[in-house]
C-alpha positions in Angstrom: -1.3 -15.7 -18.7 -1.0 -13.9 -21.7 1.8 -15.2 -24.0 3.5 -12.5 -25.3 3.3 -9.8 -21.8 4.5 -13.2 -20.0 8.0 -12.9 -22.3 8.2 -9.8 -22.2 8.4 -10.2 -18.7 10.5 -13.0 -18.2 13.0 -10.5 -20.4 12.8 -7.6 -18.3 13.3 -9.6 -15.4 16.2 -11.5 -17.1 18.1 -8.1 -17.6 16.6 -6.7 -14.2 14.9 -3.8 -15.6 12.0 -4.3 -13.5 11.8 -2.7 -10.0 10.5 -4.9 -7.1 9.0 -4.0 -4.1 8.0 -5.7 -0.6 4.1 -6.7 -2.5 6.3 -8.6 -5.3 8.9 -10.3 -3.2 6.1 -11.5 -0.5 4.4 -12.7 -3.7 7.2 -14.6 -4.8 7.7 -16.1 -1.4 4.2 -18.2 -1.6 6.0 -19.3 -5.2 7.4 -17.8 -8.9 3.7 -18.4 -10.3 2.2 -15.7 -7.5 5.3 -13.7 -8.4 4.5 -13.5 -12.3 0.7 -13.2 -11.6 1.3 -10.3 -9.2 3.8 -8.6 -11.7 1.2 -9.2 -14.8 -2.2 -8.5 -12.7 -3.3 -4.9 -14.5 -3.7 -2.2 -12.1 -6.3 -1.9 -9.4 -8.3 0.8 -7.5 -7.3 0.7 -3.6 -9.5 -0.9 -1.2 -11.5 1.1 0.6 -9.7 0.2 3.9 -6.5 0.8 2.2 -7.8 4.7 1.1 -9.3 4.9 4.5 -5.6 4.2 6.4 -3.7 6.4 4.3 -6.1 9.3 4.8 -5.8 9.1 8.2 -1.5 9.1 7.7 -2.0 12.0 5.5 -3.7 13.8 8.6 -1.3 12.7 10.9 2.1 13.3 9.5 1.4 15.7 6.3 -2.2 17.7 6.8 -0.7 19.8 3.9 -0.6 17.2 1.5 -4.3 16.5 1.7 -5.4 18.1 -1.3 -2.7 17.1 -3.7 -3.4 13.2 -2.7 -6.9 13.4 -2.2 -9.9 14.2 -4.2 -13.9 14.2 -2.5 -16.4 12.1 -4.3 -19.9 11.7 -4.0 -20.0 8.3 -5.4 -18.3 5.0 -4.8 -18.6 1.7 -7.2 -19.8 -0.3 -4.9 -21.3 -3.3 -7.1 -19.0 -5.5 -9.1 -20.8 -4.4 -12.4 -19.6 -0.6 -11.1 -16.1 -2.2 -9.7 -15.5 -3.7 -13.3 -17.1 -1.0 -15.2 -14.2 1.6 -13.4 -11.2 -1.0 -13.2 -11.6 -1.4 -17.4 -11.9 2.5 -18.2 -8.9 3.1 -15.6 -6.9 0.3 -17.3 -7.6 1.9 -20.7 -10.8 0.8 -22.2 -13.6 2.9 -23.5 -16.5 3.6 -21.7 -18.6 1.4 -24.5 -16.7 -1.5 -24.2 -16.3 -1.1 -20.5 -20.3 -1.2 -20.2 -20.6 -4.1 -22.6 -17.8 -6.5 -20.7 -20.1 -5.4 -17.6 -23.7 -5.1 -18.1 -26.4 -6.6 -20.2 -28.9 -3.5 -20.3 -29.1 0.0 -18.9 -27.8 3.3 -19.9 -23.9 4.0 -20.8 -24.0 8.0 -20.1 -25.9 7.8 -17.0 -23.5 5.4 -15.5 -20.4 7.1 -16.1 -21.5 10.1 -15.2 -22.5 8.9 -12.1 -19.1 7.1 -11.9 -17.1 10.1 -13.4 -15.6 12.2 -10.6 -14.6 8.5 -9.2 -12.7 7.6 -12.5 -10.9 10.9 -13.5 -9.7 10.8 -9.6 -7.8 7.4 -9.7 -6.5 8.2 -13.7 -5.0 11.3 -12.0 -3.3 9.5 -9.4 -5.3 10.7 -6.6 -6.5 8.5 -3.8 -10.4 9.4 -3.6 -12.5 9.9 -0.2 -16.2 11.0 1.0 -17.0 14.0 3.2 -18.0 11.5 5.6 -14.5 9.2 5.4 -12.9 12.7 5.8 -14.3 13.2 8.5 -14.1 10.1 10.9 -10.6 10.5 9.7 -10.1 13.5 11.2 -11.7 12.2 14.4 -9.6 9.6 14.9 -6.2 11.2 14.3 -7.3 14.2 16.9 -7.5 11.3 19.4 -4.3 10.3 18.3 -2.6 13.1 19.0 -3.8 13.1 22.3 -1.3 10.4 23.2 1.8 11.8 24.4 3.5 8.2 23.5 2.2 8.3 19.7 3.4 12.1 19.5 6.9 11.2 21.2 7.6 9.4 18.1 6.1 11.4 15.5 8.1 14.3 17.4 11.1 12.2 17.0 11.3 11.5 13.2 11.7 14.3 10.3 11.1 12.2 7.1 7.1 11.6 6.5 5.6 9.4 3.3 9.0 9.3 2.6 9.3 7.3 -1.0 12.5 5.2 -1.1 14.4 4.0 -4.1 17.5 1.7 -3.8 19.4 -1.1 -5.1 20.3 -4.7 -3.7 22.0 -7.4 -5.0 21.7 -6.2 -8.6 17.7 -5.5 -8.7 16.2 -2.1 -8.1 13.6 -1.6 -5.3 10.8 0.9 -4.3 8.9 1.5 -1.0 7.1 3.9 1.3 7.8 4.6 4.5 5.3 6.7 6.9 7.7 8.0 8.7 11.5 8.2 10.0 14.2 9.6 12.3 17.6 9.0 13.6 17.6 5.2 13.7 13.7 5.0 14.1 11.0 3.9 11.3 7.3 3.8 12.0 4.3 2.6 9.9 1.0 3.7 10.4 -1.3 0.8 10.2 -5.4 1.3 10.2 -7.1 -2.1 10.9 -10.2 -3.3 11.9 -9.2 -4.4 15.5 -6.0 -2.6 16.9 -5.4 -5.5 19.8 -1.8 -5.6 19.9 -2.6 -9.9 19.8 -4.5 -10.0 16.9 -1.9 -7.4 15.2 1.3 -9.2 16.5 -0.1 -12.0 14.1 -0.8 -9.9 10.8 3.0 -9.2 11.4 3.9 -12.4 10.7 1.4 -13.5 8.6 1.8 -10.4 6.2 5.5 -10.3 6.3 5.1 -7.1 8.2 8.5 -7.9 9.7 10.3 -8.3 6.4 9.1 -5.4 5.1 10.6 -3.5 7.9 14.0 -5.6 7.4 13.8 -4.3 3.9 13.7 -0.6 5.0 16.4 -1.1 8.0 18.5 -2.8 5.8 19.6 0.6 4.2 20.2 1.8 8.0 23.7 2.0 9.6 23.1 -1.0 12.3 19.9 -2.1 13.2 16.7 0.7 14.1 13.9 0.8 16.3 11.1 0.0 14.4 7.5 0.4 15.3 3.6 0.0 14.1 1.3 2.4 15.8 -2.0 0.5 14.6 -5.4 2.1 15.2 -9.1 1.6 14.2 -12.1 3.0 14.2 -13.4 2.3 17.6 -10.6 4.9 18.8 -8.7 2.2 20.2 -4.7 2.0 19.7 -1.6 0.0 20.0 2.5 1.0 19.6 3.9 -2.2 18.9 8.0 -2.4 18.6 9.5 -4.9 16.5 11.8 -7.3 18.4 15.9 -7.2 16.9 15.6 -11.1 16.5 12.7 -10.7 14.4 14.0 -7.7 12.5 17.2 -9.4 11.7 14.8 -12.6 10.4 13.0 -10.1 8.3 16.1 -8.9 6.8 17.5 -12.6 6.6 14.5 -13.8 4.6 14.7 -10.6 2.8 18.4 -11.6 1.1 17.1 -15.3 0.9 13.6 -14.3 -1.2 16.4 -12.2 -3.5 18.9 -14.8 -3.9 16.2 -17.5 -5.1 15.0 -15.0 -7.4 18.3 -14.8 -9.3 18.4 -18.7 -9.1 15.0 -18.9 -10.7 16.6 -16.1 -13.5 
């Protein structure tokens, strides 16, 4: 860790001027160390997957948004010299200094320009996608919206990639939520396999549930919450969170924040 960020850190945190979220307080759930390395990590490019799942959101809930979140690209990095070479210009560093920390020979112009349009894309703030990711996109959210039980609750909420802000117990908080109505929150989840088994365990392994218990927490009583997970096989699955474990989620949610301040 480096010395002098790592205080300045520890400071911020000491007068809570930094905001959390549910990605740093699952972090500092597997232990303060994870929590620090998390908040000090320098920023990264989302995972293809990741890109992928909130493309397909975008077409689902806010079509109109496409072009102001998105941006087509011919090329990917897809080796970790190109994965590095990107990560250090987005975080700051020259394109020179970028090639050297990366590659022991070739030709500095010819990768960047190849690499360019990928670059200037995630600097912006965009999320970046091919014609052909676009496309399968597409196809998979018309299918979608052929299910009159995924549309009965899309119908039923009027807030969509709704960014939250909010305070608890002293510390600031951020989050996303796909999309919410009167006592109802959904998230959209692309994964490999939509079997609701296989998914049922990601909740709990991922802290799905206590990332929900976060959002319902600023909800008069206690919502419906639901994941309508899908892949790329077409296949589908609405999965509702039980009360018990959304009160858990919210449970461990005070708990995670209360150790925090005892660690401050």
């Amino acid at each position: 860790l480096n010395e002098s960020e790592y205080y300045n850190l520890i400071g911020r945190l000491q007068r809570k001027e930094e905001t959390l979220s549910y990605s740093s307080l699952k972090e500092f759930g597997k232990s303060p160390i994870n929590f620090i390395r998390y908040k000090l990590a320098p920023r990264k490019p989302q995972t293809e997957s990741q890109i992928f799942g909130s493309l397909c959101d975008c077409f689902l809930t806010t079509p109109e948004k496409f072009e102001k979140m998105f941006s087509l690209v011919t090329n990917f990095p897809t080796t970790d010299n190109q994965k590095g070479f990107c990560n250090d210009i987005i975080n700051g560093k020259s394109k020179e200094d970028a090639f050297a920390n990366n590659y022991s020979r070739g030709n500095i112009d010819a990768t960047y320009e190849s690499l360019k349009s990928y670059i200037d894309a995630i600097i912006s703030g965009k999320m970046v996608c091919t014609k052909e990711q676009k496309e399968q996109a597409e196809k998979i959210v018309e299918n979608l919206r052929k299910s009159e039980l995924v549309m009965q609750y899309i119908d039923s909420c009027d807030k969509f990639q709704n960014k939250k802000e909010w305070e608890f117990k002293g510390w600031k908080f951020k989050g996303f939520t796909d999309a919410e109505g009167h006592n109802l929150i959904i998230d959209f989840k692309y994964s490999k396999d939509a079997d609701p088994d296989k998914f049922e365990r990601d909740i709990i392994n991922y802290d799905y549930f206590m990332q929900m218990g976060m959002y319902a927490q600023e909800h008069e009583g206690i919502p419906e919450c639901y994941f309508i997970v899908y892949d790329k096989s077409m296949n589908f699955s609405v999965i509702k969170i039980d009360y018990s474990l959304l009160s858990y989620g919210k449970r461990k949610y005070e708990y995670l924040v209360t150790k925090l301040n005892q660690c401050i």
